[in-house]
C-alpha positions in Angstrom: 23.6 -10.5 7.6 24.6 -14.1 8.8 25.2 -12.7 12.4 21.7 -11.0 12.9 20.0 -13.9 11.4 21.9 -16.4 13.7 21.8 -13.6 17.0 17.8 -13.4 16.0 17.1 -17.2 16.0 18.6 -17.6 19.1 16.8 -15.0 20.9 13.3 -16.5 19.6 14.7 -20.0 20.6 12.5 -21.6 23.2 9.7 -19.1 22.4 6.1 -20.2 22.0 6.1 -17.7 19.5 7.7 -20.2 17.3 5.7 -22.6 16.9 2.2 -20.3 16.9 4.5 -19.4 13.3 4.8 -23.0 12.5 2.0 -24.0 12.4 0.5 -21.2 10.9 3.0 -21.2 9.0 1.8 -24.4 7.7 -1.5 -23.0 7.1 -0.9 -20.8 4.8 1.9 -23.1 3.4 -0.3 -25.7 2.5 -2.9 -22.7 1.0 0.0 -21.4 -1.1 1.1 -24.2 -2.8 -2.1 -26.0 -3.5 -3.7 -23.0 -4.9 0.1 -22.6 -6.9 -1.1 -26.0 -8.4 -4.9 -25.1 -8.9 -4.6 -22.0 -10.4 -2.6 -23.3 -13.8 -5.1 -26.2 -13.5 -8.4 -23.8 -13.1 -6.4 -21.3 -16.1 -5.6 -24.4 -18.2 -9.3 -25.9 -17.9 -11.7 -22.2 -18.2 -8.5 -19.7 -20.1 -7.6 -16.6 -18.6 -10.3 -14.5 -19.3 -12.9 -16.6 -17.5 -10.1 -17.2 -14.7 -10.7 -13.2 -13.9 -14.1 -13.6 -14.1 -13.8 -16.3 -11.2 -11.2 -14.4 -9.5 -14.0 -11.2 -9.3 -16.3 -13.1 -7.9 -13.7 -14.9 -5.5 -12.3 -11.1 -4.3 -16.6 -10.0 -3.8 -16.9 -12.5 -1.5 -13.7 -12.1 0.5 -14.4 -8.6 0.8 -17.7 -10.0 2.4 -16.5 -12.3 4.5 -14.2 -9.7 5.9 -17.3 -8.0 7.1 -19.0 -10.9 8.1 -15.8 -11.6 10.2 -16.3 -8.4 12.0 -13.0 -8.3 13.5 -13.5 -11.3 15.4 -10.2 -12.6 14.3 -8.0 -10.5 16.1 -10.8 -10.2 19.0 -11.6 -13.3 19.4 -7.8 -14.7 19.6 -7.4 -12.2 22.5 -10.4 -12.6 24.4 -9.8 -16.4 24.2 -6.4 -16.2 25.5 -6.7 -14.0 28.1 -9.5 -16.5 29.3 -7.4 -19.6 28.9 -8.6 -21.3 32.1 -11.8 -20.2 32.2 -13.8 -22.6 30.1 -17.5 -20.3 30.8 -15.8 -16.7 29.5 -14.2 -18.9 26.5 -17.6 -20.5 25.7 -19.2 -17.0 25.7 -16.6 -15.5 23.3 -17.2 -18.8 21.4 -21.3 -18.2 21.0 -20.9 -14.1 21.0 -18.5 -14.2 17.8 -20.1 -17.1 15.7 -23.9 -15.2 16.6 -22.4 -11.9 15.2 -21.1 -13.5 12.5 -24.5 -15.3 11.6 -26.0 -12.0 11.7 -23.6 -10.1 9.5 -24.5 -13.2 7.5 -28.3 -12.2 7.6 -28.0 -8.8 6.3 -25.6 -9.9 3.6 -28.5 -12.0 2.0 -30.4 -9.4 2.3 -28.4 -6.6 0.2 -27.8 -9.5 -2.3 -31.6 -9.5 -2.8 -32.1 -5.9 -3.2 -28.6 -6.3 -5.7 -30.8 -8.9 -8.0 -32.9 -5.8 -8.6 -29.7 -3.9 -10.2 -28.0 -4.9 -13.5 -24.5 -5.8 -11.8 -22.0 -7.3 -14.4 -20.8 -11.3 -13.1 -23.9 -11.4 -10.8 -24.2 -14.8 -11.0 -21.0 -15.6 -10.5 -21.1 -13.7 -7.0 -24.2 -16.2 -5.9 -22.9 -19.3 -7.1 -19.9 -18.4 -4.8 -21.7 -18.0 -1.4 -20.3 -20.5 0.5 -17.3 -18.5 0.6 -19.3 -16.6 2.8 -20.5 -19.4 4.7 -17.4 -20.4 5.5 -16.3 -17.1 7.1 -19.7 -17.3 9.7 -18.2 -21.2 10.5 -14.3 -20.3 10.7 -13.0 -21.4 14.6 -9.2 -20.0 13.5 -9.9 -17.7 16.4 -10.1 -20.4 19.3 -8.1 -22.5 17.3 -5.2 -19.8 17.9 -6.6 -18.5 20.9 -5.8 -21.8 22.4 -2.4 -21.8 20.8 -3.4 -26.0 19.5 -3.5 -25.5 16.2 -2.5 -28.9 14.8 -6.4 -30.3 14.7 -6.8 -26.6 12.6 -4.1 -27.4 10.5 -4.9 -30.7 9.5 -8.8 -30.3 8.7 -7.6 -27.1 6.2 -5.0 -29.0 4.5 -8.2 -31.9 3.6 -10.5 -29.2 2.2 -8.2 -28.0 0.0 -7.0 -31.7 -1.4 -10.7 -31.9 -1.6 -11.5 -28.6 -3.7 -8.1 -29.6 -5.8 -9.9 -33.0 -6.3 -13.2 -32.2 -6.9 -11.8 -29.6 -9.6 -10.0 -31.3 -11.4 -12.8 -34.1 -11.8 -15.7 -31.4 -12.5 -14.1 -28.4 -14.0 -13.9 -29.6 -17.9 -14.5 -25.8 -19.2 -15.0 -22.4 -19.1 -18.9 -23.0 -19.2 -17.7 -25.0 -15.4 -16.5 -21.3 -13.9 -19.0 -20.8 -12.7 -18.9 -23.9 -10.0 -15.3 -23.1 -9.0 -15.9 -20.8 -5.8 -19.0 -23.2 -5.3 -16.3 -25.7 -4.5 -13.9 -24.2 -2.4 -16.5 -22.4 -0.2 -18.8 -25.9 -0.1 -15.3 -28.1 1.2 -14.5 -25.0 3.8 -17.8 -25.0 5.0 -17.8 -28.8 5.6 -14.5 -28.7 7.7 -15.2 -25.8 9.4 -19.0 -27.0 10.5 -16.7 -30.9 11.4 -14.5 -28.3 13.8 -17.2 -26.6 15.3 -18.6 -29.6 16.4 -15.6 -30.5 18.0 -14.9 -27.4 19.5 -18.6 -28.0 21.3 -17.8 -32.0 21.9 -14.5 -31.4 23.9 -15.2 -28.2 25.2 -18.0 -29.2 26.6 -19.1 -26.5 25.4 -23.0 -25.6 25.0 -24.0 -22.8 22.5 -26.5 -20.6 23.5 -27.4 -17.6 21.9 -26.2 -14.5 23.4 -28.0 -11.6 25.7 -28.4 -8.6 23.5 -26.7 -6.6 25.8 -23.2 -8.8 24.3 -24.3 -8.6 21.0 -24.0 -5.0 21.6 -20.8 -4.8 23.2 -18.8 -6.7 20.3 -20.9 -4.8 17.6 -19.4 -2.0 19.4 -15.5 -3.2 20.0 -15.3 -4.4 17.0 -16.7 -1.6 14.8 -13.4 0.3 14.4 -11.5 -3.0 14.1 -13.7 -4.3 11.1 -13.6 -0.7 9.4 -10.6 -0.7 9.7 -10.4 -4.5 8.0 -13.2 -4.1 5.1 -10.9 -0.5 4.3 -7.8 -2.3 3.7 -10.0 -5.7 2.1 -11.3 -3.1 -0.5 -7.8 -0.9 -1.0 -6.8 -4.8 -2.7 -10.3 -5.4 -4.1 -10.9 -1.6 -6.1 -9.1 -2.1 -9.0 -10.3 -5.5 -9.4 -14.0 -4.7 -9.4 -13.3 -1.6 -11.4 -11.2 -4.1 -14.2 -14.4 -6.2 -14.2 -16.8 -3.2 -15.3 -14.5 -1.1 -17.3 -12.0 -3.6 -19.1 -11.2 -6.5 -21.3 -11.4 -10.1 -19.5 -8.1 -10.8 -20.4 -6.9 -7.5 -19.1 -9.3 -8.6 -15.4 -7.1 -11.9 -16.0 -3.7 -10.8 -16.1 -4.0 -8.1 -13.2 -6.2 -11.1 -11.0 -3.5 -13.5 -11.5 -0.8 -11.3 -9.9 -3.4 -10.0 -7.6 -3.4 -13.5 -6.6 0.3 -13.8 -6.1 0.7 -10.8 -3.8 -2.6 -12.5 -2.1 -0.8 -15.6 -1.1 2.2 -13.9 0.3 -0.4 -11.4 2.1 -1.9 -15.4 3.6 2.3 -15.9 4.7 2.6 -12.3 6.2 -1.2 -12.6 8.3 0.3 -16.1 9.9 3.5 -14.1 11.2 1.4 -11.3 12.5 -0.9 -13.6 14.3 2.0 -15.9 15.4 3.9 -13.1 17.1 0.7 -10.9 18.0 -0.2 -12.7 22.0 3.8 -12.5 22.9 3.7 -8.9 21.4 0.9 -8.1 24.2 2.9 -9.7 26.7 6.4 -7.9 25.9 4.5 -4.7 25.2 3.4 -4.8 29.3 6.7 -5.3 30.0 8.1 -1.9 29.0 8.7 0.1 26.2 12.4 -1.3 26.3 11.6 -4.4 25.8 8.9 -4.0 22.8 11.6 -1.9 21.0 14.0 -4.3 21.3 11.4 -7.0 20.4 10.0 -5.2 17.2 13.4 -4.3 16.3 14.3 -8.2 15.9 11.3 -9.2 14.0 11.6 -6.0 11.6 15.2 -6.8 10.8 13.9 -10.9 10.2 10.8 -10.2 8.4 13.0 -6.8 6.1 15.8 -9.7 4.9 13.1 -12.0 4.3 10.4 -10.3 2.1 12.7 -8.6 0.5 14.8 -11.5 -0.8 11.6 -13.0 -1.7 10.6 -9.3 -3.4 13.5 -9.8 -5.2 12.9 -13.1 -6.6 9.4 -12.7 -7.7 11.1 -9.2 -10.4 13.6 -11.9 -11.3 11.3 -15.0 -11.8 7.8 -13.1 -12.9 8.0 -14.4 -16.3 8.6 -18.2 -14.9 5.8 -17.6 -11.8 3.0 -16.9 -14.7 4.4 -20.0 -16.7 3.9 -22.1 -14.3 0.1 -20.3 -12.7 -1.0 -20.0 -15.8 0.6 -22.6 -18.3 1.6 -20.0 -20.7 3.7 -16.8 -21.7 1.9 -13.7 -20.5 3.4 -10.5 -20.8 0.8 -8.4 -20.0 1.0 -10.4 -16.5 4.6 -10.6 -16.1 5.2 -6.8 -16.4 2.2 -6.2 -13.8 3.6 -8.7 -11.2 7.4 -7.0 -11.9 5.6 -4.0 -10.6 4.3 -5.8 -7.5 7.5 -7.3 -6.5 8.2 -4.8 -3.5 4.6 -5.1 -2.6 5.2 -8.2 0.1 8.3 -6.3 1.4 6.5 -2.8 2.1 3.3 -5.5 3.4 5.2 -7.2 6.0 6.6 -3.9 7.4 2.5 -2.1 7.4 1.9 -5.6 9.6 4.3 -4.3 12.2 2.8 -1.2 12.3 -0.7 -2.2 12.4 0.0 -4.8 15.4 1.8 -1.8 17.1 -1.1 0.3 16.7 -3.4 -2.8 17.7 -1.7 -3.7 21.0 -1.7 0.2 21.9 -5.6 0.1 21.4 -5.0 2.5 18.5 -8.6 1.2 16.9 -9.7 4.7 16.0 -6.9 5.9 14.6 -6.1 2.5 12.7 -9.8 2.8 11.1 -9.5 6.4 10.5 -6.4 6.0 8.4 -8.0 2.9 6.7 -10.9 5.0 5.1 -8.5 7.8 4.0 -6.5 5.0 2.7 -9.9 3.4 0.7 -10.5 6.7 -0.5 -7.1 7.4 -1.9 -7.7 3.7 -3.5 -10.5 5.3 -5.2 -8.6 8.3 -6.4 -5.5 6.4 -7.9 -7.4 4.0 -9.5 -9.2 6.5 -11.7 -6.3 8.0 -12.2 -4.5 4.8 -13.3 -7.0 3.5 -15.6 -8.4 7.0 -17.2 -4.8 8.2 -17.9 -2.1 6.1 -18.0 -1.8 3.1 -20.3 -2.9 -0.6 -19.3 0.6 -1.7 -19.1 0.8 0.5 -16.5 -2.1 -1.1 -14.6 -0.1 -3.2 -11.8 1.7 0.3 -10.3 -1.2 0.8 -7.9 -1.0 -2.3 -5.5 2.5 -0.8 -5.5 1.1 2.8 -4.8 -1.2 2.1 -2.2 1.2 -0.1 -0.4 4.1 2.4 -0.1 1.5 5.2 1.0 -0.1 3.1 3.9 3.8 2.4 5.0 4.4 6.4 5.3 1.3 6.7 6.8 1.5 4.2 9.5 5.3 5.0 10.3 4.2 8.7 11.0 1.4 7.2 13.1 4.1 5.6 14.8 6.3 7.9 15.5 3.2 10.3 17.1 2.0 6.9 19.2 5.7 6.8 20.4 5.8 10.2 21.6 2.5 10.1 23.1 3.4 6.4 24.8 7.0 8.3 26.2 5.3 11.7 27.3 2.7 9.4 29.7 
């Protein structure tokens, strides 16, 4: 194992690649371990009932944002690179993606109006955490990593999260404050984002203009499949969640959120890889199918040994990692994360896939596979939580995980032949 580790590093030596995983890395770093030291602090402060009630919300407007996104992420980092010196097409990009996203953003407030109308359990909860949603229409991670400069990026996330710690720890006293938590991380991401924005404009140079309609179009169109594909794979995490919230117990919500939010921050860890090594995988892909297999082959064996020690620690340690989230013994939550543990693992592996797919221009298959994937999410949780006990209620992140990794490796294999046979 020491051998392909050390024969691995030096073949990624002197790689941009690298550092694009640096200092993502750190990006989701710094996410990971100041949420590891809000989370106790919001469960010690509102219980864990009320910390599943936030957690809902939280999940609703993620799931939103991924729409609002609208695939921009992985679009947008392309269509900036492959424009690097040429500052009009990257201003373009710049004012077609944020004036999608404002519009997504548009429609959004609209279906929550016609939702005020509806007797939807935690409703309140959902509007108090719209800046969430906010922040998505203001991201620049896009150019940011489009750019490949991602320190400025780096720097203005880790101050809105010191900020949300901050200001929650001064405001949240109870479980009446709940309510205000998503108001607080949304309102300190909106602030940074809307600082980088400006920035992007000031050195840029920079001048947004709102788009023809004709390029409005176009991304609404390139993108559909992407975001489809997205939202699909957003809700496959989010099902049971929303389900838990309209069926269950809050403390049941609680226990299965907290782990939820676990697996989440790993998922943050395994995104920052994929986007890291997702420009060179376009690169080496045009170079010949020799080369990308020996490429994948080297980040599947790195990223295999990696989330699987860590898949291994997380069965050993569960009872410890909800300590220390939650500030008490939770067996309910322990045994659920024990039946997560493999989850990052089989993850990390459906990221290879997926980027496979992506570089290949697979979008209709990759959106096509997500929605028999969402609908299979529907299926098994019903199934889950009409007939088997609640202990058994964290087997289906588990479930869904190791059924999209079948699924995507047969895709695979058929993309291979078809790739080979041209």
């Amino acid at each position: 194992m020491k051998s392909i580790i050390k024969s691995s590093l030096i073949k990624l030596k002197g790689q941009k690649v690298v550092a694009n995983f640096l200092n993502l890395s750190i990006i989701q770093v710094s996410n990971v371990v100041l949420m590891s030291v809000l989370y106790p602090i919001i469960t010690l402060k509102i219980g864990i009932e009320e910390f599943g009630i936030f957690i809902f919300a939280n999940t609703f407007s993620n799931l939103a944002a991924t729409l609002i996104n609208y695939g921009t992420n992985q679009s947008g980092i392309r269509d900036i690179a492959e424009n690097i010196d040429n500052k009009t097409k990257q201003s373009n990009v710049f004012n077609e993606i944020i004036s999608i996203r404002f519009l997504i953003f548009i429609a959004y407030i609209i279906f929550l109006v016609g939702l005020s109308f509806i007797q939807i359990r935690y409703f309140n909860y959902i509007i108090w955490a719209l800046p969430l949603v906010i922040a998505e229409v203001l991201n620049p991670l896009f150019f940011f990593t489009g750019i490949e400069k991602l320190k400025t990026y780096n720097l203005a996330n880790l101050i809105s999260k010191v900020l949300s710690l901050i200001l929650i720890v001064l405001l949240i006293q109870s479980k009446q404050d709940t309510i205000l938590v998503n108001l607080i991380l949304g309102s300190c991401s909106c602030f940074v984002f809307a600082y980088l924005l400006f920035t992007i404009l000031k050195e840029k140079y920079f001048s947004f203009k709102i788009p023809a309609l004709i390029d409005i179009r176009k991304i609404a169109v390139d993108n559909f499949h992407l975001t489809i594909n997205n939202a699909s794979v957003q809700l496959q995490q989010s099902i049971m969640i929303f389900v838990l919230a309209k069926i269950h117990v809050p403390i049941i919500l609680g226990a299965y959120s907290l782990c939820d939010k676990v697996i989440w921050c790993i998922r943050m860890l395994i995104i920052s890889i994929s986007m890291a090594i997702y420009p060179k995988s376009v690169q080496i892909f045009a170079e010949g199918n020799v080369a990308w297999q020996q490429y994948k082959s080297l980040f599947r064996k790195l990223i295999t040994i990696s989330f699987f020690s860590l898949s291994v620690g997380i069965f050993i340690f569960s009872d410890l990692i909800i300590l220390i989230l939650s500030g008490t013994a939770n067996e309910i939550a322990s045994n659920f994360l024990k039946m997560m543990a493999l989850v990052p693992t089989i993850a990390a592996l459906n990221s290879l896939n997926i980027i496979e797919l992506l570089i290949k221009k697979e979008n209709t298959t990759l959106s096509k596979t997500a929605i028999v994937l969402a609908a299979f999410a529907f299926l098994i949780t019903w199934v889950i939580t009409s007939f088997l006990p609640t202990k058994w209620f964290g087997i289906y992140t588990f479930t869904i995980e190791i059924t999209a990794l079948i699924i995507y490796e047969y895709l695979i294999k058929k993309s291979e032949k078809r790739w080979r046979s041209q």
